[in-house]
Every structure is written in C-alpha cells, then in structure tokens.
N, CA and C of each residue as an Amber inpcrd file, in Angstrom:
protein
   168
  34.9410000 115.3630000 -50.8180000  34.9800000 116.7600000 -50.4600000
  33.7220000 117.4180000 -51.0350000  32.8940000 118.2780000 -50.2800000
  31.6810000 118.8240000 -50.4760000  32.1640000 120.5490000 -51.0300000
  31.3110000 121.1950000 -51.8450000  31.4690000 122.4600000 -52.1860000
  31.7520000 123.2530000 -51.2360000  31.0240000 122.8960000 -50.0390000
  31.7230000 124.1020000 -48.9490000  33.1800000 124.0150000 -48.4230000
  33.3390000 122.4970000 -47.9880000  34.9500000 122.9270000 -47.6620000
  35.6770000 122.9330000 -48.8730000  35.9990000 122.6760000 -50.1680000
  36.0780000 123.6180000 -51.5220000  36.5890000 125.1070000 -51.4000000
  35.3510000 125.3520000 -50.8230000  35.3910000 126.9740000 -51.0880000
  35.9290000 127.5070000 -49.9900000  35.8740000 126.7910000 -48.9350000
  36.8820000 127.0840000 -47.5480000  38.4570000 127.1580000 -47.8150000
  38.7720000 125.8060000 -48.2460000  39.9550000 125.4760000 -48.8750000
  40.6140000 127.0780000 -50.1070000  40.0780000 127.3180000 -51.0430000
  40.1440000 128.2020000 -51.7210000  40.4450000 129.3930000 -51.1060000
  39.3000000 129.8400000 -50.1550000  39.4040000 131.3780000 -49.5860000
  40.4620000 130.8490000 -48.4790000  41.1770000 130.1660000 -47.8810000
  41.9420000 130.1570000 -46.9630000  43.3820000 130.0660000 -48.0500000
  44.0380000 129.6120000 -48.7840000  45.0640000 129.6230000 -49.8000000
  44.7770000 131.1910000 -50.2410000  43.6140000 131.9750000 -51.2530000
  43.8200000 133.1770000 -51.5870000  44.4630000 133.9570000 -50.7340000
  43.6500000 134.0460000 -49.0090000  44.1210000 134.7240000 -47.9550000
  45.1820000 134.6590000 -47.8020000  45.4800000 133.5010000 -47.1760000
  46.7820000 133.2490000 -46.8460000  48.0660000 133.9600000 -47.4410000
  48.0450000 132.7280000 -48.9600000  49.0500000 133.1310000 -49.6220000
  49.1770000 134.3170000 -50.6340000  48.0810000 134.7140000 -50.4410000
  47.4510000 136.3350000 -51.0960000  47.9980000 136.0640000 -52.6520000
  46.9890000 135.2300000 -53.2820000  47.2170000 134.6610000 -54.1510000
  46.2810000 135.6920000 -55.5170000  47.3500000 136.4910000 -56.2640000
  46.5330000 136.8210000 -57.2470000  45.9320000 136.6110000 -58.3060000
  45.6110000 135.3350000 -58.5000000  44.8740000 134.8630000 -60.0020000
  43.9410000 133.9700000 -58.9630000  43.0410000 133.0480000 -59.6380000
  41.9400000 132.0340000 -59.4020000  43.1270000 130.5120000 -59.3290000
  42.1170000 129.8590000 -58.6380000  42.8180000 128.3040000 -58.6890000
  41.4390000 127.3830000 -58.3280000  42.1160000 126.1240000 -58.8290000
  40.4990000 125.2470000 -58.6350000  41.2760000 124.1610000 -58.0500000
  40.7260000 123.5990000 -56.9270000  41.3730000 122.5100000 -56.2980000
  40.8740000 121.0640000 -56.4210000  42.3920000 120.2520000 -57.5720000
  41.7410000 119.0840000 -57.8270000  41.8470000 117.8800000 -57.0390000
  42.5020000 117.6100000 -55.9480000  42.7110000 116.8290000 -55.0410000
  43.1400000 117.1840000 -53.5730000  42.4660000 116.4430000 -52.7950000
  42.9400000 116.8020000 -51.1590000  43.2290000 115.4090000 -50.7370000
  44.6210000 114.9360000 -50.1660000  44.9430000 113.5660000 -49.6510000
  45.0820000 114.3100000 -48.4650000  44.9190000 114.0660000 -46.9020000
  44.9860000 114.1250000 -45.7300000  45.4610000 115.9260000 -46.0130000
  46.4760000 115.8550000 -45.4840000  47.0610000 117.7160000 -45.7470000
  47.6370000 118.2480000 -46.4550000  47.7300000 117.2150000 -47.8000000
  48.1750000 118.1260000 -49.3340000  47.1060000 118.2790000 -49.5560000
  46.9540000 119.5960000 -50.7520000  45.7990000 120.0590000 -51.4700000
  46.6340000 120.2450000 -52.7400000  45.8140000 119.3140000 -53.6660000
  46.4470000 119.6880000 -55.0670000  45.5870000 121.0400000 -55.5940000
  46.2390000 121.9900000 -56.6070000  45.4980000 123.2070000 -57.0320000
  45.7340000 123.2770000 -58.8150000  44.9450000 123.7180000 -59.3470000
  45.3980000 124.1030000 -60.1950000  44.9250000 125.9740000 -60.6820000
  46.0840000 126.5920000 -61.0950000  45.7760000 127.9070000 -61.0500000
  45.4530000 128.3160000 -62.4280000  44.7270000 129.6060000 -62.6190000
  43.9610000 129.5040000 -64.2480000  45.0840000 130.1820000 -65.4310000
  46.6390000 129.5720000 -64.6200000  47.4670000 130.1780000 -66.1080000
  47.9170000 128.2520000 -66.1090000  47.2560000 127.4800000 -65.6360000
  46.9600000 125.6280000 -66.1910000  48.2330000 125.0480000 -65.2900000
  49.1030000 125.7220000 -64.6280000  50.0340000 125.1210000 -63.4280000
  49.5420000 124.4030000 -62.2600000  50.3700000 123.1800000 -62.1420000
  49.3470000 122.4660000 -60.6920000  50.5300000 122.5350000 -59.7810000
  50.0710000 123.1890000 -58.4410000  50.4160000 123.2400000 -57.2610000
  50.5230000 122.3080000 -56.1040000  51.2520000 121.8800000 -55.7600000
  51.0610000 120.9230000 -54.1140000  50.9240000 121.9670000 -52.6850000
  50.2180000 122.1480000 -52.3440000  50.6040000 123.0870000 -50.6180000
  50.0640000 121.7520000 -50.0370000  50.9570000 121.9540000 -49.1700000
  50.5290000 121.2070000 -47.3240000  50.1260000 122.0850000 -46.6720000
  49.1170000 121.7840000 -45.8160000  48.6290000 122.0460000 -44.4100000
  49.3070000 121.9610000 -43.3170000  49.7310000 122.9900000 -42.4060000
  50.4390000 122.9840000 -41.2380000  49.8990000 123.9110000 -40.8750000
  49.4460000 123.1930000 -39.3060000  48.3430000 124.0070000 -38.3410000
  47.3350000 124.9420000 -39.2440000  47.3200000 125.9350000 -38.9800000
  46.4120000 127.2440000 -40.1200000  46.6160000 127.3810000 -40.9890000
  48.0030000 127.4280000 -41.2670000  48.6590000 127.5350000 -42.7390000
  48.9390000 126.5340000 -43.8640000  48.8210000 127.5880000 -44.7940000
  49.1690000 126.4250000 -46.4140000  50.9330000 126.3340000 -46.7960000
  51.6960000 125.7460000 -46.7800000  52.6520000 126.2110000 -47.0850000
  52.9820000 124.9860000 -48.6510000  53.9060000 125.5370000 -49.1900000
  54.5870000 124.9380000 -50.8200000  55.0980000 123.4930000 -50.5230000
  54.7110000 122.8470000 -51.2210000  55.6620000 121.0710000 -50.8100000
  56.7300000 121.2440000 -51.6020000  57.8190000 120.7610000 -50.7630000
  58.7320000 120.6080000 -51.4970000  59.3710000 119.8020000 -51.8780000
C-alpha cells in the first residue's frame, strides 16, 4: 500500500464514519482495513461497495 491510497483509505473512514479523533491504518487484507485510533484501540472495518462498515 502506497501513501496515497493510505490517505484515501483514511479520508474515506473519517467521512464516512464521521470519525472524531485521528486513526492510522495498520493493515489492509483484500476489504478489511485494520485501524488504529490515537486513544491506542485497533479497529477491523470491511469494505462494502463505498462503504466502511464494523466487522463483526
């Protein structure tokens, strides 16, 4: 993964999920994106179509 889709990845989760703190994304397998947000919690979202949604 290159810095730009990174930062694609990022501004599409803030948008989306109108996410109010920062997150840094430490893994992408096919359409999970692992995240981690800056209070040190790691996140799973999947990709479906446009959207990020929560794995559950």
């Amino acid at each position: 993964m290159d810095a730009e889709e990174e930062k694609r990845i990022i501004g599409d989760l803030l948008k989306q999920r109108r996410l109010s703190y920062s997150i840094e994304v430490l893994d992408v397998q096919g359409d999970k994106c692992t995240v981690r947000n800056n209070f040190g919690s790691t996140i799973v979202y999947v990709k479906k179509g446009d959207t990020y949604i929560l794995e559950e």
